[in-house]
C-alpha positions in Angstrom: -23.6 -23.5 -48.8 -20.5 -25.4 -49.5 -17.2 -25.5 -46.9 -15.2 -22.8 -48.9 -17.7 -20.2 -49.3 -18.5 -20.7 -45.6 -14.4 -21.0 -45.2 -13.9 -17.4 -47.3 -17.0 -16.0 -45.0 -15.3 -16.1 -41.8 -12.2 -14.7 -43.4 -14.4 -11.3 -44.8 -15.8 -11.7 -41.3 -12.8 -11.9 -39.3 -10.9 -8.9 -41.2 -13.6 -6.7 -40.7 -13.3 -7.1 -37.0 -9.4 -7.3 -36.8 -9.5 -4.0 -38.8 -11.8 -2.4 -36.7 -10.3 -3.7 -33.5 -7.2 -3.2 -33.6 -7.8 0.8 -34.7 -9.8 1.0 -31.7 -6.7 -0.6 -29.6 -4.4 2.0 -31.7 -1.9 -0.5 -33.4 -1.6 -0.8 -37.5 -2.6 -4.1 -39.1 -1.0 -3.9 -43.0 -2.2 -6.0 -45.5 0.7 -8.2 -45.5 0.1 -9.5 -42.1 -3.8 -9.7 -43.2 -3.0 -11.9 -46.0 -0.5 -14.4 -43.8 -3.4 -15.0 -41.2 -5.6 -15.9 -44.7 -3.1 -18.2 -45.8 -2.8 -19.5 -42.4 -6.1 -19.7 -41.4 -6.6 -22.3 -45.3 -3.8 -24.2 -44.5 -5.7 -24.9 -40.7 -8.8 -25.2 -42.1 -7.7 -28.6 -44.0 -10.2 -28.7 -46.7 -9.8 -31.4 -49.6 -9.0 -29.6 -52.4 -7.1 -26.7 -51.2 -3.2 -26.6 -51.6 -1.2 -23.7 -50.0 2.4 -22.8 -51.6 4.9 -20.2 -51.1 7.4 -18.5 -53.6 11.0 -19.7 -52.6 13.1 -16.8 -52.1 11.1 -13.9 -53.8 11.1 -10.1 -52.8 7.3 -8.9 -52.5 8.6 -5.5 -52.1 9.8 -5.5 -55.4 8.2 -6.8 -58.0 5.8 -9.4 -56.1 2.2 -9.3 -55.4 0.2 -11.1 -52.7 -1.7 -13.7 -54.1 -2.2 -16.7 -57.5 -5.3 -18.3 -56.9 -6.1 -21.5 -59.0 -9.7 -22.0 -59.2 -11.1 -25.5 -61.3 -10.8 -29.0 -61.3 -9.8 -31.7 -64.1 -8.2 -30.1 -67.7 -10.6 -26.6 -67.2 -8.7 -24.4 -64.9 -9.1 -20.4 -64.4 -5.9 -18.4 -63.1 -6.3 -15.6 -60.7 -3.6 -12.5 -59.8 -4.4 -10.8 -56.9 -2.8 -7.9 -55.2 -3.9 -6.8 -51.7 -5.0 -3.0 -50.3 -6.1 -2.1 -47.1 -8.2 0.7 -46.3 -6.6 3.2 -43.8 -9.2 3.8 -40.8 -7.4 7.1 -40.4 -7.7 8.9 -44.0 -10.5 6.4 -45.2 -8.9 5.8 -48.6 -6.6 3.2 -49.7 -3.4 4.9 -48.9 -0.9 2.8 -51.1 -3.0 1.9 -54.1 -0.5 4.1 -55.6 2.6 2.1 -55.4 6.1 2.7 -57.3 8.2 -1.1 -57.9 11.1 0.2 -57.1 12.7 3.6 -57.1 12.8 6.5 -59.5 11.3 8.4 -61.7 10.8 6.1 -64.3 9.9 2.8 -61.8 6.5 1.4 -62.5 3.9 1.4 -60.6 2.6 -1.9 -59.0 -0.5 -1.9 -61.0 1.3 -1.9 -63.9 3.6 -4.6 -63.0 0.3 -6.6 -61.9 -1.4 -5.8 -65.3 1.8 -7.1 -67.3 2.3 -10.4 -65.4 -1.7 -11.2 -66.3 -1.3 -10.2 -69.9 1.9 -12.1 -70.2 0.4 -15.1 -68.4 -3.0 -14.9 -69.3 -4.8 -14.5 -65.7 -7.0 -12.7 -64.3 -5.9 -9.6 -62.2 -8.0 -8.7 -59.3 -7.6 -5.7 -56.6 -8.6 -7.6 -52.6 -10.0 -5.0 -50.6 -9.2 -5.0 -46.9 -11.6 -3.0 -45.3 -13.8 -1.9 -42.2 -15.9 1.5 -42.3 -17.5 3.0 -39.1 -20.3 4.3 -41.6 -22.5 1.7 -42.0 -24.5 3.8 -44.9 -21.6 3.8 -47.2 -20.6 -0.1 -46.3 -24.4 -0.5 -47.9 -24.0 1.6 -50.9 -20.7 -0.3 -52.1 -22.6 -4.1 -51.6 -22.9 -5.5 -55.2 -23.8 -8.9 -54.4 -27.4 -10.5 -54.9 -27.4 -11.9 -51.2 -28.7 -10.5 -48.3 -26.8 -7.4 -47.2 -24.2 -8.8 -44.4 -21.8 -6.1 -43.0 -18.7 -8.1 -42.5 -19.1 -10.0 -45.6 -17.2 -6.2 -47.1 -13.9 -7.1 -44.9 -12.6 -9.0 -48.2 -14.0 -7.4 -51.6 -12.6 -7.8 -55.1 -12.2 -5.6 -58.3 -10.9 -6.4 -61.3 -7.5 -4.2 -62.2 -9.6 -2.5 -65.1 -11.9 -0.7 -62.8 -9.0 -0.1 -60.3 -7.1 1.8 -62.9 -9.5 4.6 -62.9 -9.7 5.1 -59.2 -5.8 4.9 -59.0 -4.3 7.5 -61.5 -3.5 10.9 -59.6 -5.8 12.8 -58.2 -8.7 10.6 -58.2 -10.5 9.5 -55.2 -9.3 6.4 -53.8 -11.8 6.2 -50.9 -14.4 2.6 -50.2 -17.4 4.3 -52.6 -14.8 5.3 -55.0 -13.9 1.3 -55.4 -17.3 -0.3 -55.2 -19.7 1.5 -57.0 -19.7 -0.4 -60.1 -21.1 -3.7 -59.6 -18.5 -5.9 -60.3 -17.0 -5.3 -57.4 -18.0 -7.5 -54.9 -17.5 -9.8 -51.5 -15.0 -12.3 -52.4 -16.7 -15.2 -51.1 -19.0 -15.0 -54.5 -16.7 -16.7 -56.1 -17.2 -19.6 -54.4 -20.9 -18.8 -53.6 -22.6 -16.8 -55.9 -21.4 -17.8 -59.4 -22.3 -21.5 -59.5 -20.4 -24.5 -58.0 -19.5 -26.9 -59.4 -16.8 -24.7 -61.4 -18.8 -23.9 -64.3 -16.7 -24.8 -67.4 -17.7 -28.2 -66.8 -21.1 -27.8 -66.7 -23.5 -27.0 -70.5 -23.6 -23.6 -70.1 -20.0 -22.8 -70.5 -18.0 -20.7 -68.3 -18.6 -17.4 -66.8 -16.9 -15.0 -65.5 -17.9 -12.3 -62.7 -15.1 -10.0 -63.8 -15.6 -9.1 -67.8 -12.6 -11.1 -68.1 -13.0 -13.9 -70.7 -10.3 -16.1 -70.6 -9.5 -19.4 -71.9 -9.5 -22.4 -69.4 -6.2 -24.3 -69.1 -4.7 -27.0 -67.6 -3.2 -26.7 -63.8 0.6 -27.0 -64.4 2.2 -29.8 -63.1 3.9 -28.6 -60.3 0.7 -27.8 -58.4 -0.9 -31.0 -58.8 -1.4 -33.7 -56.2 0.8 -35.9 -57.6 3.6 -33.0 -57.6 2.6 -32.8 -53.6 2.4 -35.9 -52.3 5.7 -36.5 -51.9 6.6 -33.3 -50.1 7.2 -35.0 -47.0 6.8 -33.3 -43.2 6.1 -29.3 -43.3 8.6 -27.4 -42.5 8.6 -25.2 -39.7 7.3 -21.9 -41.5 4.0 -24.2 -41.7 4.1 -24.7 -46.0 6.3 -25.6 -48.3 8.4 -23.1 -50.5 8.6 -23.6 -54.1 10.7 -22.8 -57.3 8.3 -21.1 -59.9 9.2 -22.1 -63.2 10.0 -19.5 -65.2 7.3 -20.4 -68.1 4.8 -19.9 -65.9 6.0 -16.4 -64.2 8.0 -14.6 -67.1 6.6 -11.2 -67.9 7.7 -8.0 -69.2 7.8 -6.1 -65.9 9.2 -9.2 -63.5 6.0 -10.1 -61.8 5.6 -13.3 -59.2 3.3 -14.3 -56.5 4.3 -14.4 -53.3 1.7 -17.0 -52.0 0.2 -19.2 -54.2 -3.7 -21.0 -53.5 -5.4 -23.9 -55.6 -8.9 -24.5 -54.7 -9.4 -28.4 -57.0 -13.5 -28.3 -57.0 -13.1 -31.9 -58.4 -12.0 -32.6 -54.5 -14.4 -30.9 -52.6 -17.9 -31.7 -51.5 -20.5 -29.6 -52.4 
């Protein structure tokens, strides 16, 4: 097992307990707090290969979503999208999956402005499930991975938007079984440990994709690359440095950014 999957287990792991403690201590732990100790807990972990940014200046509650994840190494590079949900231990559904941008009537709905940025940009949009469930029957009908069954591993699950879609228009069930019962939702530490490492563009067999999302490998843009990081200097006080987003890299019909921005360089790491 390599560093980051083991890295991205105790993540899964931790959430699931933080979730379920802090329900049991009656305080509210929203997703946005969730993701910060994630980014927080990569920058501490200080893996070659892993390089934490954040968006200079950007509203989330607008028109921003949680997470770009860069996953690759050399000229082959896939681009990820992610937007976090947590599910509510008191209704047992994902409360704000259905989410306006913005107000009135004809303000679109996060999904949407999720689905535009990835069209426009050509990434991959993925839904990360925060969860915790006291039923330990339904946390083992919604595990899609070809590992052993492992409880916590379901604190940090993704979907692809496509499959979100369905769950998220009104009316429909937007409960844990309602989001992973189609197998390509799964733990998120199979990216990293259940699809093949090294990245798999570079090997004979072409890349693959966990997701039904073929997209065309590119090249990491400059401004993410060592050499654009090097130089940064001293953190700052927040802990990482903030950065411009270029606008070729972030234009899209609806306005769409990441907040946070990860790049995991398999060409660094040890496997």
């Amino acid at each position: 097992m390599s560093a980051l999957s083991e890295l991205f287990e105790s993540l899964a792991t931790r959430t699931w307990n933080d979730i379920g403690d802090a329900d049991r201590l009656g305080f509210a732990m929203g997703e946005t707090s969730i993701t910060d100790f994630h980014m927080r807990d990569l920058f501490r972990a200080k893996l070659r290969g892993i390089r934490i940014r954040q968006a200079k200046g950007l509203d989330e509650a607008r028109f921003g979503f949680d997470w770009e994840w860069w996953l690759g190494a050399r000229d082959s590079w896939i681009r990820y999208s992610v937007q976090a949900k947590k599910l509510s231990q008191g209704t047992g559904k994902y409360d704000s999956l259905r989410q306006p941008v913005g107000k009135g009537p004809g303000a679109p709905q996060q999904i949407d402005v999720l689905d535009s940025f990835a069209q426009s940009q050509n990434s991959i949009p993925l839904y990360c499930f925060y969860n915790h469930l006291k039923n330990h029957v339904t946390a083992r009908d919604g595990w899609n991975c070809h590992c052993e069954f492992d409880l916590t591993q379901l604190g940090c699950t993704l979907a692809p938007l496509h499959e979100v879609r369905v769950q998220h228009k009104a009316g429909e069930t937007k409960t844990f079984t309602a989001l992973h019962y189609k197998k390509s939702a799964i733990p998120w530490r199979c990216l990293f440990k259940c699809w093949g490492l090294p990245w798999p563009s570079l090997g004979p067999g072409g890349p693959f994709y966990p997701f039904d999302y073929v997209v065309r490998p590119r090249r990491l843009p400059q401004f993410l690359t060592p050499e654009a990081t090097e130089n940064e200097g001293e953190l700052p006080a927040g802990g990482y440095h903030a950065i411009e987003l270029p606008s070729q890299y972030y234009d899209s019909q609806l306005g769409g950014y990441p907040k946070r921005i990860a790049v995991f360089d398999f060409e660094q790491m040890e496997f």
